[in-house]
C-alpha positions, 0 to 999 in steps of 0.5 A: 704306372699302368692304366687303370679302369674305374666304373660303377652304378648307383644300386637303386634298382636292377640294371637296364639296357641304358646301363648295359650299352653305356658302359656294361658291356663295354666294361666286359669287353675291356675287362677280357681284353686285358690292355688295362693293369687293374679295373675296379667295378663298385656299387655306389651305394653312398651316393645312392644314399644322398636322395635316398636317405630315408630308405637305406633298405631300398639299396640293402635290397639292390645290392645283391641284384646289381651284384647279380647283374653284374655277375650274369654280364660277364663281369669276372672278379678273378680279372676286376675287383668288384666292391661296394663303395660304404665299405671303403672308409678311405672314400669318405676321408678323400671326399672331406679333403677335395671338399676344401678345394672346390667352390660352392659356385663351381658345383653349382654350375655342373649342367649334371648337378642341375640336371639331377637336381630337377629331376628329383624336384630338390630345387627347393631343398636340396641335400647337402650330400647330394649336392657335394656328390661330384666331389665324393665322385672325384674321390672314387676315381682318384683314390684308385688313380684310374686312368679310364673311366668308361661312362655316358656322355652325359658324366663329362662335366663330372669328369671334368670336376674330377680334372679339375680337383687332381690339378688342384691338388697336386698343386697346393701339395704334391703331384699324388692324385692322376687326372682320369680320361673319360672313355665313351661308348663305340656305338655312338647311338648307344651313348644315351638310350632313350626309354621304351616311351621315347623319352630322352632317357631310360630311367627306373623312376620313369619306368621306361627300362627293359631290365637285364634279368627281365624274362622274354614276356616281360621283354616283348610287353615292354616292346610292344608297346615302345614308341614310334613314329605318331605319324606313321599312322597306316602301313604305307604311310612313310616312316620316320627313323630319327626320334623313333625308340625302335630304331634307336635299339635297333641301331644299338643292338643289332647286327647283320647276322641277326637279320640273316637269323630273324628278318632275311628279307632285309641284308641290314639295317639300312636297308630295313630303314629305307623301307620304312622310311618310303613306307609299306613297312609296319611298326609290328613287323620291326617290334617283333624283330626288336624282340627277337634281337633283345632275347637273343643277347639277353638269353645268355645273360639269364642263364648265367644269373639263375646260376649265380642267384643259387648260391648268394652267400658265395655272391656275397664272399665274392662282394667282400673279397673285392672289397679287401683288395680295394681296401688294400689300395685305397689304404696306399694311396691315402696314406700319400695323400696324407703325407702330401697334406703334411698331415702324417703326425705320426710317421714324421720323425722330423716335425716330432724332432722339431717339436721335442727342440721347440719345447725342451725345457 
């Protein structure tokens, strides 16, 4: 069997640079490259679903904007199968059955699961469907048996949930379900990109994101006003780049050729470091090369979104055509989990002979 690529996003809200350096542009990259049989792209709006139960309509809306997104990155739906995740019954059937192969315990010792849980203040009460979202995790990327699965670091305890239950289950029934590798961005910078505020992460609920289809207005407002360094009060006060949102983008986006193009004072960001770092060097000058940079990569990206928004329905064919073909192969792939499980009644024509002698009169 060939190595197979799933990845998807929780469509809660447009996408941001968070989401694009940890796996977007990656995805592009491998999706063109084509060393990979077949990649899957979803839109993961069951999980979305499990803390946002009582605002279906908020991940109605969203599917179409991260559809867009997608589309406008460069995601191609003639080299990837682009799909939405409530549409595969199978993943809820697959999710039931790994339910039965892990512990309550065990889920409640992922640092994610507990990372997650405090973020949305569930401490107190947490849903049952959100608490079980490792599992139905681990059935996404085992019903498509992928191989690859190109995401942040922080999804490795997922990752290993998922690990755990293919062994568990290829050794309680038959070796169907393929243990997946987790593939983390290059730039090691880019794997967990702080928010425009200097927090840890950028987030939608923070509202510390520079999104996708943001226009160059919106982009430099957000810029602008990105956290620095608190110290680096007066110009030639000497700079701190570790902690400091700036060069965290910077290290994340740019290269030489930007600075030939934009800031040819400097030949790299090295060189644009040490000045800052011995002082003399403003935050205002950096901002305004950051911006510089941020446009330049995302110029294209609106272009292409603008012509995808003109015509929806064909966004929306494009959704249900993906769909099918995921259809296809999660239809397959249940139906050896089912034979596996010895609980294909119907097509076994032993166990109907065995029962016809058990009870013939």
């Amino acid at each position: 069997m060939g190595r197979i690529i799933l990845t998807g996003d929780r469509p809660t809200g447009r996408l941001h640079l968070g989401h694009y350096v940890g796996s977007l542009r990656r995805r592009v990259q491998l999706q063109n490259e084509g060393n990979y049989e077949r990649m899957f792209v979803f839109m993961a709006d069951v999980q979305a679903l499990t803390d946002n139960a009582d605002n279906p309509e908020k991940i109605r809306q969203n599917i179409i904007e991260v559809a867009l997104d997608y589309l406008s990155a460069g995601l191609d739906p003639e080299k990837c199968v682009i799909f939405i995740q409530s549409q595969i019954p199978e993943l809820a059937e697959l999710t039931t059955y790994l339910m039965n192969l892990i512990t309550v315990s065990r889920v409640q010792r992922n640092p994610t699961v507990k990372t997650e849980i405090k973020m949305r203040n569930f401490e107190a009460n947490i849903p049952l469907g959100f608490f079980c979202y490792p599992v139905s995790q681990a059935a996404d990327i085992t019903l498509f048996k992928s191989t690859t699965v190109p995401v942040g670091e922080d999804q490795e305890p997922m990752l290993e949930v998922t690990r755990e239950l293919v062994r568990r289950f290829n050794q309680t029934y038959a070796p169907v379900l393929v243990e997946p590798e987790i593939m983390l961005p290059e730039n090691a910078t880019a794997r967990r990109l702080p928010g425009t505020d200097g927090k840890e992460k950028m987030s939608k609920s923070l509202g510390n994101c520079i999104y996708l289809s943001d226009n160059a207005d919106e982009v430099w407002q957000k810029v602008r006003s990105m956290y620095t360094d608190p110290l680096h009060v007066n110009l030639n006060d000497p700079g701190h780049v570790e902690g400091n949102a700036v060069f965290t983008y910077l290290d994340a986006f740019s290269c030489d050729d930007d600075f030939a193009e934009f800031l040819p004072d400097y030949k790299n960001l090295d060189e644009l470091k040490e000045h800052y770092t011995r002082g003399g060097l403003g935050d205002m000058k950096c901002k305004k090369f950051l911006n510089q940079v941020i446009n330049k990569m995302l110029d294209p990206i609106r272009e292409r979104r603008a012509e995808f928004a003109k015509d929806i329905p064909e966004v929306f064919n494009i959704l249900q055509k993906g769909t099918a073909q995921a259809r296809e192969t999660a239809a397959q792939t249940m139906e050896e989990v089912r034979d596996a499980m010895r609980i294909n009644y119907f097509k076994d024509a032993e166990l109907i002979r065995q029962q016809s002698e058990k009870f013939r009169v």
